[in-house]
ZAMARGU-4260 file (C-alpha; in steps of 0.2 Angstrom, whole numbers, plus 5000, padded with zeros to 4 digits):
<rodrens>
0) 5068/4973/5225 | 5063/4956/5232 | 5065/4951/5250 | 5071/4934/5257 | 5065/4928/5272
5) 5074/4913/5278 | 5089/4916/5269 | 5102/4911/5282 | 5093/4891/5278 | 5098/4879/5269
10) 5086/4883/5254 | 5085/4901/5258 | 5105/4905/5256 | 5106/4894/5238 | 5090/4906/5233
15) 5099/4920/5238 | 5117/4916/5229 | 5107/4914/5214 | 5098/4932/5214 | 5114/4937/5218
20) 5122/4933/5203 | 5109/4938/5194 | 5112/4956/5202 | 5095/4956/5208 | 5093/4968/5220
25) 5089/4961/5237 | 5085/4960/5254 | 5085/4949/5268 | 5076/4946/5285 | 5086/4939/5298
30) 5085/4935/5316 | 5099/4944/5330 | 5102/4929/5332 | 5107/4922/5315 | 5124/4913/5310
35) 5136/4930/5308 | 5146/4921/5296 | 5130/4917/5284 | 5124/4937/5287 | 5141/4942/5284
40) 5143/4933/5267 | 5124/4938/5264 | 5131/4957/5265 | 5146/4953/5254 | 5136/4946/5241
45) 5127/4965/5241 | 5110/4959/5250 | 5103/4972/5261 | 5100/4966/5278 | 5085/4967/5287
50) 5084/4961/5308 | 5065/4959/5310 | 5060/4939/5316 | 5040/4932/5309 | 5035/4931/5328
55) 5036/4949/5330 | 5024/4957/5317 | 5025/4975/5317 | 5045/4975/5310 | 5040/4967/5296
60) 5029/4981/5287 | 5042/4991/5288 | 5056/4975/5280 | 5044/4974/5266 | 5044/4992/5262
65) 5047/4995/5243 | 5049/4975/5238 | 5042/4969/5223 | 5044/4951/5228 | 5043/4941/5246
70) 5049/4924/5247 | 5048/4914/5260 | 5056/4899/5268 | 5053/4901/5285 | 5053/4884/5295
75) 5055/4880/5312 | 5060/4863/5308 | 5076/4867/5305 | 5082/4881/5314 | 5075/4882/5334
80) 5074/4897/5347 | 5065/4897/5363 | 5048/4903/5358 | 5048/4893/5340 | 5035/4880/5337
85) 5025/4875/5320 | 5010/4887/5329 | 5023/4903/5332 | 5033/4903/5315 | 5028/4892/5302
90) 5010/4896/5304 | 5007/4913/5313 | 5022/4921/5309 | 5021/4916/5291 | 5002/4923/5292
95) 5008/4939/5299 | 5023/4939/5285 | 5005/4937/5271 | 4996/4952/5280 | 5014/4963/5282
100) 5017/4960/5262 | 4999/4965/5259 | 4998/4983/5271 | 5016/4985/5262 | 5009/4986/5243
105) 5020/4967/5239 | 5016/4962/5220 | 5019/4944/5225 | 5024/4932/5238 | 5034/4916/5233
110) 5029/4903/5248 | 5040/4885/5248 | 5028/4873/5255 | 5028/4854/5250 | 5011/4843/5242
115) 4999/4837/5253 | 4999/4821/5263 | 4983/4811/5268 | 4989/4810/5285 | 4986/4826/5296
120) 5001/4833/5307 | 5003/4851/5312 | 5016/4857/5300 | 5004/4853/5286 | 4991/4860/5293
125) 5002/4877/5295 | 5005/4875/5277 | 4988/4874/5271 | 4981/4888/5283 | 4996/4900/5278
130) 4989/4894/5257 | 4976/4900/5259 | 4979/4915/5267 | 4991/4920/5252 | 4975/4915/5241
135) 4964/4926/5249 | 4974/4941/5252 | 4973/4949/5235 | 4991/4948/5232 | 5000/4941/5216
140) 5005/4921/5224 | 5014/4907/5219 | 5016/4892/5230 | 5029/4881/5225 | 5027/4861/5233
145) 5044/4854/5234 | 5046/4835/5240 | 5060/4826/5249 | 5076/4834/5248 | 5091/4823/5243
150) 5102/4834/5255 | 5091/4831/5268 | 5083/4813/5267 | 5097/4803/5259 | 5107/4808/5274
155) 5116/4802/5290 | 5102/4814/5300 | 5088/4803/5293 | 5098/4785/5295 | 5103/4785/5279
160) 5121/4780/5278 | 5127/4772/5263 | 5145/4779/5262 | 5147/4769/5279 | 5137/4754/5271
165) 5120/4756/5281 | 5103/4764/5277 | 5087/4766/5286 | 5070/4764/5276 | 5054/4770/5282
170) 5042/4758/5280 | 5041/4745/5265 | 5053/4754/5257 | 5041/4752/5240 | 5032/4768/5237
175) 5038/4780/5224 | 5046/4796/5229 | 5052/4812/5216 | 5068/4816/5225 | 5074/4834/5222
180) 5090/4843/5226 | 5087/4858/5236 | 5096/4866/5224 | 5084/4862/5211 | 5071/4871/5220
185) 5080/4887/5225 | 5081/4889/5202 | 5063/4886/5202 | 5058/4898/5216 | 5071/4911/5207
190) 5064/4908/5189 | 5046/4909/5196 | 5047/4927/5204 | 5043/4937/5187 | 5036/4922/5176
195) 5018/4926/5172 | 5013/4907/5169 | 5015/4906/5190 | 5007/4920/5193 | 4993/4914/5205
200) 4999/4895/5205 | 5000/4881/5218 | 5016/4869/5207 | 5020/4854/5215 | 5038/4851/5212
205) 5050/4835/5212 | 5064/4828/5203 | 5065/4817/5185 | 5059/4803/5192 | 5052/4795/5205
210) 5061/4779/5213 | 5056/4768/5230 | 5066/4769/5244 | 5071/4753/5240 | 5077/4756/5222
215) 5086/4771/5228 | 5097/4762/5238 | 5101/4751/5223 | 5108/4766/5214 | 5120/4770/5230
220) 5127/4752/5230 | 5128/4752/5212 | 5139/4769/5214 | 5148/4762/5227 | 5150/4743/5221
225) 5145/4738/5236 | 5130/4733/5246 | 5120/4741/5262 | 5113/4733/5275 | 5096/4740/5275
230) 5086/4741/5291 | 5068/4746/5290 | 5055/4757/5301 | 5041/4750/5301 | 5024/4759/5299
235) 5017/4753/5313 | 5030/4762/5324 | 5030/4777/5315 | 5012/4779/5319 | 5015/4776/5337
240) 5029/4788/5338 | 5016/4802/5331 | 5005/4798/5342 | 5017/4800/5357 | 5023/4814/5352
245) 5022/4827/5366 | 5026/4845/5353 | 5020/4849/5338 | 5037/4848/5330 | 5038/4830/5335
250) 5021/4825/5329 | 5026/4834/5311 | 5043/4824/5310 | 5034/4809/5314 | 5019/4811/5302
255) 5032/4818/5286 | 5038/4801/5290 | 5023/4791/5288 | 5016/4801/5275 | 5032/4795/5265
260) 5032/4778/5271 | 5014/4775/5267 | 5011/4785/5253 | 5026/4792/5244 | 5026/4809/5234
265) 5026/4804/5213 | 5027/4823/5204 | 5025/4824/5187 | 5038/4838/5179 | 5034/4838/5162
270) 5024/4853/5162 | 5034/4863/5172 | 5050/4858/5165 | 5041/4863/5148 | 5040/4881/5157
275) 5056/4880/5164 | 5070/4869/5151 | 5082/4865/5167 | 5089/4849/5169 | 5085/4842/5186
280) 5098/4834/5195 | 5092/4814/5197 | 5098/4803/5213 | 5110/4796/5204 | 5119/4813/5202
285) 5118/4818/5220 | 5123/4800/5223 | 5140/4800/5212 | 5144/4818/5219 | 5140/4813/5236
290) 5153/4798/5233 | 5165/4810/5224 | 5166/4821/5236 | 5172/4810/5250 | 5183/4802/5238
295) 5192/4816/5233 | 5193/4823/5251
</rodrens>
């Protein structure tokens, strides 16, 4: 049995398809609150639900009772109720999830977490704190580091319009970045449950290559045949808008945008693609089914 928590998210639903058709038993932690139609589905697809939420720990002994596998992709990033902050869920409520998996008898707990950044903002230091709890607790772990999300980044929510012909870089535009599909990750995280070579493993993960921001948009206009108008945030402002940042979910937005802008995220693949023979889907692919998809609609 392995237990989803987050699976109602972006990341956490595609995971949760994906055990599904494996007919992997499963069962899922979800708020009261959550999207009925994604619990609904969630149900349909055979997944046992669970109502328990990470800010209220003594439920979620009990939600991980008789699970093999936990894995987690908690954020409250994405997904906000009154009480939600980096400090409530995706640090101490993800610590209480470690400590609940632990008391329950867990084999192993699957974090999603993203590589480290030089620059210091609260989500990261969530990330690293809940790390090392999983590290320290005695438990089976693997911590799987995504980078930027196509679906996410190379969007209309972050600037990034190219279908309507304009994009918004973060800083020079200049520093390599290993785009993944969110969908990409969610076959890692399943194929890593029961694979013995992550048993215990911090992986860093991103997709088959790492292109600029800059050379990203090149591959949209060359889809498109057309050019964007490219607009660009400089660094210099992006450090001013973490510093005026008056919540911790602000000042984390902020620094994931700095840390990219200044620093880029470059993953080699090779040797986990050597442990897992998938084909990645490159930016040009998300691109041309991006493109596709409007074209056809």
């Amino acid at each position: 049995m392995n237990l989803v928590a987050g699976a109602t998210g972006l990341l956490g639903g595609e995971i949760c398809r994906l055990l599904a058709e494996r007919g992997a038993p499963l069962r899922v932690l979800v708020r009261a609150t959550s999207d009925q139609t994604k619990v609904e589905a969630l149900r349909a697809s055979g997944a046992e639900i669970v109502l328990g939420d990470l800010k209220e720990p003594v439920a979620l002994v009990a939600a991980c009772a008789g699970v093999e596998a936990v894995i987690s992709t908690v954020t409250s990033t994405t997904s906000r109720l009154d009480g939600d902050t980096i400090e409530s869920v995706d640090r101490d409520g993800q610590l209480a999830l470690v400590d609940a998996a632990r008391q329950a008898g867990v084999r192993r707990f699957v974090f999603v977490s993203f590589p480290e950044f030089k620059v210091e903002f609260p989500l990261q230091t969530a990330k690293r704190s809940v790390e090392r709890r999983i590290r320290e607790s005695g438990l089976e772990y693997t911590v799987l580091r995504p980078t930027n999300f196509d679906e996410v980044w190379l969007t209309p929510r972050l600037g990034f319009d190219p279908l309507n012909g304009s994009v918004q870089v973060f800083g020079s535009g200049e520093q390599p970045v290993s785009w993944i599909s969110f969908r990409d990750v969610a076959r890692l995280v399943v194929e890593s449950v029961d694979h013995p070579a992550t048993r215990n493993a911090v992986i860093d993960l991103g997709g088959p290559e790492a292109l600029a921001y800059l050379e990203v948009v090149k591959v949209f206009e060359e889809v498109l045949g057309r050019p964007c108008e490219v607009a660009h945030v400089p660094v210099e402002a992006l450090a001013a808008q973490k510093a005026a940042a008056t919540d911790s979910l602000d000042e984390s937005f902020a620094g994931l945008l700095l840390g990219t802008a200044q620093e880029g995220q470059a993953i080699e693949m090779d040797s986990v693609l050597q442990l897992f023979p998938v084909e990645l889907t490159s930016v040009r692919d998300y691109a041309q089914a991006l493109v596709g998809a409007v074209q056809t609609s």
